[in-house]
C-alpha positions as CSV (number, residue, x, y, z in Angstrom):
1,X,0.0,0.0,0.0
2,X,1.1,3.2,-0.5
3,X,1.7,5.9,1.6
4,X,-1.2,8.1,-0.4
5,X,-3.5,5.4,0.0
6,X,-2.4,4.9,4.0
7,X,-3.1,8.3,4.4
8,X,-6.8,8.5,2.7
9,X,-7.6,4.8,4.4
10,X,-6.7,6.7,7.7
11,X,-9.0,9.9,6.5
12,X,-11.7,7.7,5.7
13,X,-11.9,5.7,8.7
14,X,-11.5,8.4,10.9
15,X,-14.8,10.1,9.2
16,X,-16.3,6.4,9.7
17,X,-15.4,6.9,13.2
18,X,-16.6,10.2,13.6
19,X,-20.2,9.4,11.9
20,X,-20.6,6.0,14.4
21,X,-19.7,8.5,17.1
22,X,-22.5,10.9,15.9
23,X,-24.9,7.8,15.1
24,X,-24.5,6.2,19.2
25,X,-25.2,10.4,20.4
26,X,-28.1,10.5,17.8
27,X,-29.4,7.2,19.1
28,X,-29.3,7.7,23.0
29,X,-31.0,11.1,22.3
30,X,-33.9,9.2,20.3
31,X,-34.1,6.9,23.4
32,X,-34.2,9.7,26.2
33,X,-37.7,11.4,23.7
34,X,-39.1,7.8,23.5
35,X,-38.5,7.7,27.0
36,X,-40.4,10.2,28.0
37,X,-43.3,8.9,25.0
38,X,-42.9,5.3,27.1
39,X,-43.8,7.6,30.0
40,X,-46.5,9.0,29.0
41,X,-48.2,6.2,27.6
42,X,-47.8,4.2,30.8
43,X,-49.4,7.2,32.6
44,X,-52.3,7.3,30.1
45,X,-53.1,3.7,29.7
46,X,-51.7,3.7,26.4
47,X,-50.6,-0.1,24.6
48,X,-46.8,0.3,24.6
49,X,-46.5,-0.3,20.3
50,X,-48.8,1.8,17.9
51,X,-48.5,-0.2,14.8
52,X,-50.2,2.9,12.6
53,X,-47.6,4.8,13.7
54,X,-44.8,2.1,12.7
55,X,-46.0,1.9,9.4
56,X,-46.0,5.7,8.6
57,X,-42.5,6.4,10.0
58,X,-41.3,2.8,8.0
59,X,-42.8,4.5,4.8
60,X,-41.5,7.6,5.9
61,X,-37.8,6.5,6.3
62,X,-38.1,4.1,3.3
63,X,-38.7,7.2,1.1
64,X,-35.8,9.1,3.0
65,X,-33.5,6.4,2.5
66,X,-34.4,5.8,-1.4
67,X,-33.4,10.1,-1.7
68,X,-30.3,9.5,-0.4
69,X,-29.3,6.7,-2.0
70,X,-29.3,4.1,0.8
71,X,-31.0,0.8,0.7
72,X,-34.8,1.3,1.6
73,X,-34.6,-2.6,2.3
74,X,-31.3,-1.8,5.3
75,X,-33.2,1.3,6.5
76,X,-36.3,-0.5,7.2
77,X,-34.5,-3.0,9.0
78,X,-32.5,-0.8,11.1
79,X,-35.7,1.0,12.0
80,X,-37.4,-1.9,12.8
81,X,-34.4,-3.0,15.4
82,X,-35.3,0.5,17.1
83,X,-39.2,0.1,17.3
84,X,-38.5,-3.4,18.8
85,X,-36.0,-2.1,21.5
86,X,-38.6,1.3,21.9
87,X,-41.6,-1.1,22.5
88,X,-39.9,-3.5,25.0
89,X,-38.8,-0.3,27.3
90,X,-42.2,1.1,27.0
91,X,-43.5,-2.4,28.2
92,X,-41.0,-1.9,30.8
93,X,-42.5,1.4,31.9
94,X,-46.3,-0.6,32.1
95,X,-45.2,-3.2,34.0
96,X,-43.5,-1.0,36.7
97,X,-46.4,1.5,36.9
98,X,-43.7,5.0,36.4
C-alpha cells in the first residue's frame, strides 16, 4: 500500500469513526424522547407499540432512504431493530407502573 492510499484509508476511517460517534449520540438522544413517550403512555393507559404509527414512520424512512441513496430494504431493518427495543422499554414502563 502506498503511503497516499495509507493516508486516505486513515481519512476515511476516521470520518467512519466520527459518523458512528454521531450515530450512538443520535441514538441515545432518540431513546431519552421515546422515554419520556414510554412515559406518558404508561401514565395514560396507552398499549406500549402503535403499529399505525410504525407503518407511517417505516414508509416515511423508506422514502428518505431511497433520496439518499441508501438501501430502503437496510433502513427499514434498522428502523425496525429501534421500534422493537422502543416497545420493550415502553412495556417496561407498564409493567412498573412510572
Amino acid at each position: 500500500m502506498t503511503d497516499d492510499a495509507r493516508a486516505e484509508l486513515l481519512a476515511l476511517r476516521a470520518s467512519i469513526d466520527n459518523l458512528d460517534a454521531a450515530l450512538v449520540h443520535l441514538l441515545a438522544e432518540r431513546f431519552k424522547c421515546t422515554e419520556q413517550v414510554g412515559r406518558l403512555k404508561a401514565r395514560a393507559g396507552m398499549p406500549p407499540a402503535d403499529p399505525d404509527r410504525e407503518a407511517v414512520q417505516i414508509e416515511r424512512l423508506r422514502s428518505m432512504a431511497e433520496t439518499s441513496g441508501l438501501d430502503p430494504h437496510f433502513a427499514e431493518q434498522i428502523l425496525n431493530v429501534i421500534i422493537a427495543e422502543v416497545i420493550r422499554n415502553h412495556q417496561q414502563f407498564t409493567s412498573s407502573g412510572d
